[in-house]
N, C-alpha and C positions, 0 to 999 in steps of 0.2 A: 456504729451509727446511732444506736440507743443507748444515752447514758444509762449504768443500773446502781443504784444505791443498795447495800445487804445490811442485815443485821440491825435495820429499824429499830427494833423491841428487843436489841439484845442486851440489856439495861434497865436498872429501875430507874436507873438517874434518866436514860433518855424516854422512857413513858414517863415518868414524873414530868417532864417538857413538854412536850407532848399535850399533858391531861391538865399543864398548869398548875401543878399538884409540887406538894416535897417528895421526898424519897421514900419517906416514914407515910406517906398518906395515900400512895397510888391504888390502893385498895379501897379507898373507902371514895376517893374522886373516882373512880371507875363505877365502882357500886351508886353511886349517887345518880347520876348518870344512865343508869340504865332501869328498864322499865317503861322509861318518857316515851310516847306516841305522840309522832309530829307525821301528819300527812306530805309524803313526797311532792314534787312539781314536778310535772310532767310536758314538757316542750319539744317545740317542734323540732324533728329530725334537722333542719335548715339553720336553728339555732343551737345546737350542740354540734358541737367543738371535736368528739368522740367519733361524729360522720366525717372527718376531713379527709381520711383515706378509708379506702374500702376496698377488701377486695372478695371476690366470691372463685368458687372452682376452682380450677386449674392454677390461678391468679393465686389464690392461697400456698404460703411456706412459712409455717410456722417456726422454723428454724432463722426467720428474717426477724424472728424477736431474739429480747436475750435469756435466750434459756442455756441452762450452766449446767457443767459437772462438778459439783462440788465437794465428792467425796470417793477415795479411791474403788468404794463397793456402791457406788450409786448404777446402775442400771444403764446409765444414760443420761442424759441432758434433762431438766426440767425447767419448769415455769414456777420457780419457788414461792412465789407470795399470788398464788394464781385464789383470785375469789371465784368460787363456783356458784352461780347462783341455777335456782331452777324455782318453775312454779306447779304450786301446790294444782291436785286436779280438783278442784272444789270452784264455785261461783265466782266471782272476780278478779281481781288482780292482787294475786295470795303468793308472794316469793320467798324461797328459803334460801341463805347464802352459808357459805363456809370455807374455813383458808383451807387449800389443797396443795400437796405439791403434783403438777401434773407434769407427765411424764412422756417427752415429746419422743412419741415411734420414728413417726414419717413425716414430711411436710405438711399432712393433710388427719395425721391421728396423733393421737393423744392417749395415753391410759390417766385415769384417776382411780387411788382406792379408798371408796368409800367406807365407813365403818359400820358393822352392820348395827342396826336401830337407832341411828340418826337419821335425821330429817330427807337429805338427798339419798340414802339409801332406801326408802321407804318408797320413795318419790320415782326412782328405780324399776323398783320393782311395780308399783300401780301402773307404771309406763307397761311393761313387758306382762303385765297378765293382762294387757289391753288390747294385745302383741302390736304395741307402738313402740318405735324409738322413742327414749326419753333426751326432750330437749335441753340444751345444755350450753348457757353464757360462761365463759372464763372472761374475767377482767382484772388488769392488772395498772398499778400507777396510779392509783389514788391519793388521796392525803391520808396523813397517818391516822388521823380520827377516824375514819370512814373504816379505815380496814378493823380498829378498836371494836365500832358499833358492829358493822356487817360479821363481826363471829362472836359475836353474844348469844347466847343459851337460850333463846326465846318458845313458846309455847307452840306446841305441834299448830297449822291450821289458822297461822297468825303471820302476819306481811313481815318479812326482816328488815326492810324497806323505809315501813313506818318508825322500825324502832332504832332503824340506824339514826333516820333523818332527827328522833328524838333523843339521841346520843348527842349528837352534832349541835342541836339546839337552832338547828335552822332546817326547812324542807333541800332534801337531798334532790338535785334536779337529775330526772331519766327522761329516756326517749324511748320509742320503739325501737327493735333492734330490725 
């Protein structure tokens, strides 16, 4: 019921498309690229596109996306180009994202494994010495740019947000979740 596309980036030739780049330059069009801080646009839940279906609780089966088994020692089904994002515990609206593959238990769980001394593993743990759950957006099905900027290397304590939407070269539009 959900088309899935694999293997986006599994090419210099197709991130060379992608970045607008030759083959020989994907490195230095990526590099170029990143650093740019462009403030996100933030719209109404009514106009994003993202709220068309919803569902909460019981209503939730994560199995009703398309998560694969793509390897005969995989675990289980995952969510292969899943963006994790989480926000930072600091004053405003401070988000860190990162490509995951998550790894779908049950209709209703998920495992992801983080690396330890990156950004959402950090993020993790301030949650649980806080003894809070740490909150946790999976989004998948973006454009291909978007997934580029959102797993760029960026500074502890700094929006990944900002520096997608300045990948992008235009503000990234979000909503409240």
């Amino acid at each position: 019921k959900i088309p899935v596309v694999t293997n986006m980036f599994a090419s210099r030739r197709r991130c060379a498309q992608m970045l607008g780049a030759s083959v020989e330059g994907v490195a230095a069009a990526y590099t170029q690229r990143l650093g740019r801080v462009v403030e996100p646009l933030y719209v109404e839940p009514k106009e994003a596109p993202i709220k068309q279906v919803i569902r909460r609780g019981a209503d939730v089966d994560l199995f009703t996306l398309p998560v694969l088994t793509h390897h005969a020692w995989d675990a289980g089904p995952y969510i292969t180009a899943g963006m994790v994002t989480m926000r930072w515990q600091v004053e405003g609206h401070v988000y860190n994202t990162g490509l995951y593959r998550c790894y779908v238990k049950e209709p209703r769980r998920m495992g992801i494994f983080l690396s330890p001394g990156k950004h959402n593993w950090h993020m993790v743990r301030e949650s649980g010495a806080k003894g809070e759950a740490a909150r946790v957006i999976v989004w998948i099905g973006h454009h291909p740019e978007v997934y580029f900027g959102a797993q760029a290397r960026n500074p502890f304590f700094q929006d990944d947000y900002s520096f997608t939407s300045g990948f992008i070269g235009e503000p990234l539009r979000l909503t409240a979740s």
